[in-house]
C-alpha positions in Angstrom: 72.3 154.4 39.5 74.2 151.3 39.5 77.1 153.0 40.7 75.2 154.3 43.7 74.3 151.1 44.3 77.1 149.3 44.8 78.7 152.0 47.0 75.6 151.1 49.0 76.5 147.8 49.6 80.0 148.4 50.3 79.0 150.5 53.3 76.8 147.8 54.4 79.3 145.4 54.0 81.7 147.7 55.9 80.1 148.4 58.4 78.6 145.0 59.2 81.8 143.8 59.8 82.5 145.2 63.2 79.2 144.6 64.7 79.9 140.7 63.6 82.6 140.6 65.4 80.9 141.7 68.5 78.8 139.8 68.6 81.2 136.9 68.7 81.3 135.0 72.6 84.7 134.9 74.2 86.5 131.6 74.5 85.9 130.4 78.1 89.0 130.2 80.2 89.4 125.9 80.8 91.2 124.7 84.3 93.6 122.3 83.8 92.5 118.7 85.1 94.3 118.3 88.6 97.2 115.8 88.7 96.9 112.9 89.9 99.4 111.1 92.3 99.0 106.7 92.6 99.7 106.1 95.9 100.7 102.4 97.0 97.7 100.5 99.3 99.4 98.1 101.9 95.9 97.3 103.0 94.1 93.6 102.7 95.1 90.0 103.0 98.9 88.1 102.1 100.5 84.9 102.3 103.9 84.6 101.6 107.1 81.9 102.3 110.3 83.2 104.0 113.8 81.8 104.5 116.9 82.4 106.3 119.2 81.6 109.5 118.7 81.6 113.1 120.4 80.9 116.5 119.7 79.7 120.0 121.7 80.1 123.0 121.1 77.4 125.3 122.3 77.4 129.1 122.4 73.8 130.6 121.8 73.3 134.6 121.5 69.8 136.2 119.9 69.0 139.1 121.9 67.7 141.9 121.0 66.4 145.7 123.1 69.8 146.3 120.8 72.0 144.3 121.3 73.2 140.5 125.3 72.4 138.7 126.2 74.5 135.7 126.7 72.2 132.7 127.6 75.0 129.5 126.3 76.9 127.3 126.1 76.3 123.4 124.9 77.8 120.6 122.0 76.0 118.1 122.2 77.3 114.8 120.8 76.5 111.4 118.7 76.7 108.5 115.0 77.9 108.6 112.1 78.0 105.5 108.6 78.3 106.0 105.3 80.5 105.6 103.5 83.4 106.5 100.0 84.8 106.4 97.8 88.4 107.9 96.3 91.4 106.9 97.1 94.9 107.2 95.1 98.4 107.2 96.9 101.3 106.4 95.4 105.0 107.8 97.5 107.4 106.0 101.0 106.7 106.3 100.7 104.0 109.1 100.0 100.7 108.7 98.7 98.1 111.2 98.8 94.6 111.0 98.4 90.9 112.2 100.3 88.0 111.1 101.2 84.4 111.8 104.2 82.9 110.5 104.7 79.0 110.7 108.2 77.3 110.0 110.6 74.7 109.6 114.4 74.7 111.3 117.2 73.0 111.8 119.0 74.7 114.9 121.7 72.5 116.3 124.7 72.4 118.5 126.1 70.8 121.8 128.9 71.6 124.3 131.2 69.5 126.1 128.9 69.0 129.5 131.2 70.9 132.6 130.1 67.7 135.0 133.1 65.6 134.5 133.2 65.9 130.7 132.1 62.6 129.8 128.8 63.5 127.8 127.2 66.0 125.2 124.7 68.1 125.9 123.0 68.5 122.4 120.1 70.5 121.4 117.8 71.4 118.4 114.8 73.2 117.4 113.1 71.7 114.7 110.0 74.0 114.1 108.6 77.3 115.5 105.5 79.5 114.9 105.1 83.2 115.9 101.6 85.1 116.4 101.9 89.1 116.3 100.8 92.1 115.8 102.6 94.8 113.4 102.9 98.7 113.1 105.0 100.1 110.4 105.0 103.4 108.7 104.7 103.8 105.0 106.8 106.0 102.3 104.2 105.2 99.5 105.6 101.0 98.0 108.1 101.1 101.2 107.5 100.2 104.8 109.6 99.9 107.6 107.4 98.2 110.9 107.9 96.4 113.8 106.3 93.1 115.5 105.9 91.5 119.1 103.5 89.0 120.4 103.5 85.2 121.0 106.4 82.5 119.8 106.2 78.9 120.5 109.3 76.4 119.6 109.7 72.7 119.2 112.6 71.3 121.2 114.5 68.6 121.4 117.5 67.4 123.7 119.6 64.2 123.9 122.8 62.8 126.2 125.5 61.5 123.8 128.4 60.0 125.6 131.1 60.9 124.3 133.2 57.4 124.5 131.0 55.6 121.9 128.3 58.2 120.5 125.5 56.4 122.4 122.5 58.3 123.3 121.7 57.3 127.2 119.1 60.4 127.5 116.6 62.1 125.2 113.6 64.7 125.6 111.4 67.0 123.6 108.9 69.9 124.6 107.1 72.4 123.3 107.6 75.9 124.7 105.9 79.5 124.3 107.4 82.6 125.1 107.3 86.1 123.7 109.0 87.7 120.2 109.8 90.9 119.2 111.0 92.2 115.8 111.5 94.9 112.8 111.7 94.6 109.6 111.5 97.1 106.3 109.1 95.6 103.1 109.3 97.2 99.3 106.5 96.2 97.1 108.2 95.9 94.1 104.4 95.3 92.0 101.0 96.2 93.1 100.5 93.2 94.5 103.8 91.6 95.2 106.4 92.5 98.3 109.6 91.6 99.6 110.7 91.7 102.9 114.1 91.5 105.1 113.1 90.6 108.3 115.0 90.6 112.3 112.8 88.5 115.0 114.2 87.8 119.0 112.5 85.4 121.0 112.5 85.0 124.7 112.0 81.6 125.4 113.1 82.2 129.6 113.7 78.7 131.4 112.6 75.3 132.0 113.0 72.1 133.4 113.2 69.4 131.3 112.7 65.7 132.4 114.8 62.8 130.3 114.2 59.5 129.3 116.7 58.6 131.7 115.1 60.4 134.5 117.2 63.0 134.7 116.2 66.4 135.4 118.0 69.4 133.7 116.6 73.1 134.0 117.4 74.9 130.3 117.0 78.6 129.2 117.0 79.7 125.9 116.4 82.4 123.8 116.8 82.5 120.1 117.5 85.4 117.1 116.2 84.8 113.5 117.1 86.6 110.2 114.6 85.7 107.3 114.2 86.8 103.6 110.1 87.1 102.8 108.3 87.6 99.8 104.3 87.9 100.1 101.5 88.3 97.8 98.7 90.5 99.0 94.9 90.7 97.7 93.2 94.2 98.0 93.4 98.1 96.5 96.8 97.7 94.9 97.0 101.9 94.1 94.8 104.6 95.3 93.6 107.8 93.6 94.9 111.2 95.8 94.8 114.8 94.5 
């Protein structure tokens, strides 16, 4: 009897087993989590400061009882520094943009005036500011873009005689024209961007009335090469699948 009834239990057991097993659920299959890319957002506010080198070629005409006399041409070149500060949205790869960009300069030169040789013509531009609009496209932190819209310079002229150095003429104006430009920006942090920028402006001509009453008609244009760096408040990084 007790043999019988262990054997009986041993079948149970045994046969148990594979109805246990059944009855166990099948792991579910689990998708991997989709990968996730941080793409670079150009869009929001900056300010930044810039510096570099530019140049102006000025063209010097005097007026005469005869009409206009050419008087040379020289070339104004110096040191700039200053500021910038505009806001972009980005749509995809493309980013738009407005910026204006205020600085100091010290663009200076003189020629030999052609009208007996007895004078300098001397020039300088000791400020300008530049209003435009930008388009650039993106490759995730780098964009290349280009610029055009307003410029306005701050002139100034003088007569120096070249026996003694004395000044017998001086004038300054203020003068607008158009600019145009390109330049390529890596953001190097989420926030934080550096820039290499190329800007022309055409600054046409105008007459200019001296001190001395003399009246000389001036055209100028002028090419600047700046370094930038800007700090820029908005999304930094953005999600994409």
């Amino acid at each position: 009897m007790k043999k019988f009834l262990l054997g009986s239990v041993a079948l149970i057991a045994l046969g148990a087993a594979p109805a246990m097993a059944a009855d166990l659920a099948a792991r579910p299959y689990a998708k991997a989590p989709p990968i996730i890319a941080a793409v670079y957002d150009w869009s929001g506010f900056y300010i930044g400061a810039n510096g570099g080198w530019g140049t102006s070629r000025k063209s010097w005409d005097f007026y005469t009882v005869g009409g206009l006399a050419a008087e040379g041409s020289h070339d104004a070149s110096g040191a700039t520094a200053g500021g910038q500060i505009g806001y972009n949205w980005q749509a995809g790869s493309w980013v738009f943009g407005l910026e204006a960009q205020g600085n100091w300069a010290d663009f200076k030169g003189s020629n030999v005036t052609l009208l007996g040789g007895l004078f300098d013509n001397q020039s300088r531009i000791d400020a300008f500011g530049l209003f435009t609009g930008r388009v650039g496209y993106a490759w995730n932190n780098a964009l290349l873009y280009a610029k055009g819209g307003a410029a306005v310079v701050n002139d100034k002229y003088d007569f120096i005689r070249r026996a003694d150095g004395f000044v017998t003429g001086t004038a300054s104006e203020t003068r607008w024209g158009a600019a145009v430009g390109a330049g390529f920006e890596y953001g190097f942090t989420p926030n934080w961007s550096f820039a290499v920028e190329y800007d022309h402006l055409f600054l046409d001509k105008k007459d200019v009335t001296f001190t001395n009453t003399a009246v000389e008609r001036i055209k100028q244009d002028a090419d600047i090469v700046t370094a930038r760096i800007n700090y820029r408040w908005g999304g930094p990084v953005v999600a994409r699948y």
